[in-house]
C-alpha positions, 0 to 999 in steps of 0.5 A: 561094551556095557554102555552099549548093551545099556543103549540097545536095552533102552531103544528096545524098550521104547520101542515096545512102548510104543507098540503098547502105546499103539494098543491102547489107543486102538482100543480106546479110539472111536474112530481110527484111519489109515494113511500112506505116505512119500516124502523126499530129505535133505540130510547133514550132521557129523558121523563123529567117526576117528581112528582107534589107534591114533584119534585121527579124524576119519571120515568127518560131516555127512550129507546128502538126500534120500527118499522114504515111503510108510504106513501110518494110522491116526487115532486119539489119545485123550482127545490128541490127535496122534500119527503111528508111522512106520516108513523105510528109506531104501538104498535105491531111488537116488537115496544117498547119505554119506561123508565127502572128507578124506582120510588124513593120508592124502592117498585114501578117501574115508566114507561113511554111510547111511545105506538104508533106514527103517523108522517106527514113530509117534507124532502127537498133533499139538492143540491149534484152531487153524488147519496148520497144525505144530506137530511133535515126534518120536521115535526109533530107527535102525539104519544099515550104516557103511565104513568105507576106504578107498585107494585114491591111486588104484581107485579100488575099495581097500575095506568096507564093512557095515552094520545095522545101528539103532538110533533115537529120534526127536522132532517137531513139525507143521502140518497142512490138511489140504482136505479130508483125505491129504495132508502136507507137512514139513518135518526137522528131525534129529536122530543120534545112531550108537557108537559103531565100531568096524576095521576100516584099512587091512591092516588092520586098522579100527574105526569109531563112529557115531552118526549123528544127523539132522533132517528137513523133510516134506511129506505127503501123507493120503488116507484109505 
């Protein structure tokens, strides 16, 4: 439990770090724009999820593809370009991120999933003297992430439950300008969520995740 409250207190503070990083620039930049964006994900990584009572595996990889759409602004922190981006992957258009394992009783199937996700971001534009420009990211999320059991022999859901996670964010990119008013750009991202843990079974039997997932994205970002 204090580990926990240590991880939430340190996503906490860098997201206002980057809120007040936000504010410094605004008020430092000569010239600031804003942009729009839609981008489309392939999602794999582990959702680390066992057992509590046993350390059996639960649920195991997860996978899957979703669809985002934000709001950003560039500005400039000394002489850097930066992007400032909030975007939001719902639980709809197709979206849909989840495990595919069973459970260790070959009567149920285990599923964990990530049902939506907000992100807040930093994305610094490395020096480059070509219109593809290295870009790096950081930042935040909090995902609304589903432990599920299923009864193979009735197909009815035996117990979910759910809750909205915080998780870290790292990435690195390359960005495309096609002109002044759109870019392109393909991103790998890593985000490490915090350990969860739900009753997954009326037994009642508890269940440990901690979803971790890598993600390639294409993005088309337009200027207002």
């Amino acid at each position: 439990m204090i580990m926990l409250k240590k991880f939430k207190s340190i996503y906490k503070l860098l997201l206002i770090s980057i809120f007040a990083t936000f504010t410094v620039a605004s008020a430092s930049s000569a010239e600031n724009r804003f942009f729009y964006h839609i981008g489309a994900s392939y999602v794999e990584g582990s959702s680390n999820s066992t057992y509590l009572n046993n350390g059996r595996n639960f649920a195991g990889n997860i996978e899957g593809q979703k669809l985002d759409f934000g709001l950003g602004l560039t500005s400039e922190i000394k002489n850097i370009k930066v992007d400032y981006i909030l975007s939001y992957s719902p639980d709809a258009f197709g979206n849909k991120v989840d495990t595919m394992n069973s459970c260790p009783s070959p009567q149920y199937e285990c599923n964990v999933n990530i049902k939506n996700s907000l992100d807040l971001g930093v994305k610094f534009y490395l020096p480059s003297t070509r219109k593809i420009t290295p870009t790096v990211y950081l930042g935040v999320s909090n995902a609304d992430i589903q432990l599920k059991t299923i009864n193979r022999t009735g197909l009815n859901v035996t117990k979910f439950e759910h809750q909205k996670n915080w998780g870290g964010t790292a990435g690195m990119g390359l960005n495309y300008d096609l002109n002044n008013d759109t870019a392109i750009s393909f991103d790998y991202t890593w985000t490490a969520y915090e350990r969860n843990i739900e009753e997954t079974d009326t037994g009642p039997t508890s269940t440990t995740s901690r979803v971790e997932v890598n993600s390639l994205s294409l993005k088309l970002k337009k200027y207002f």
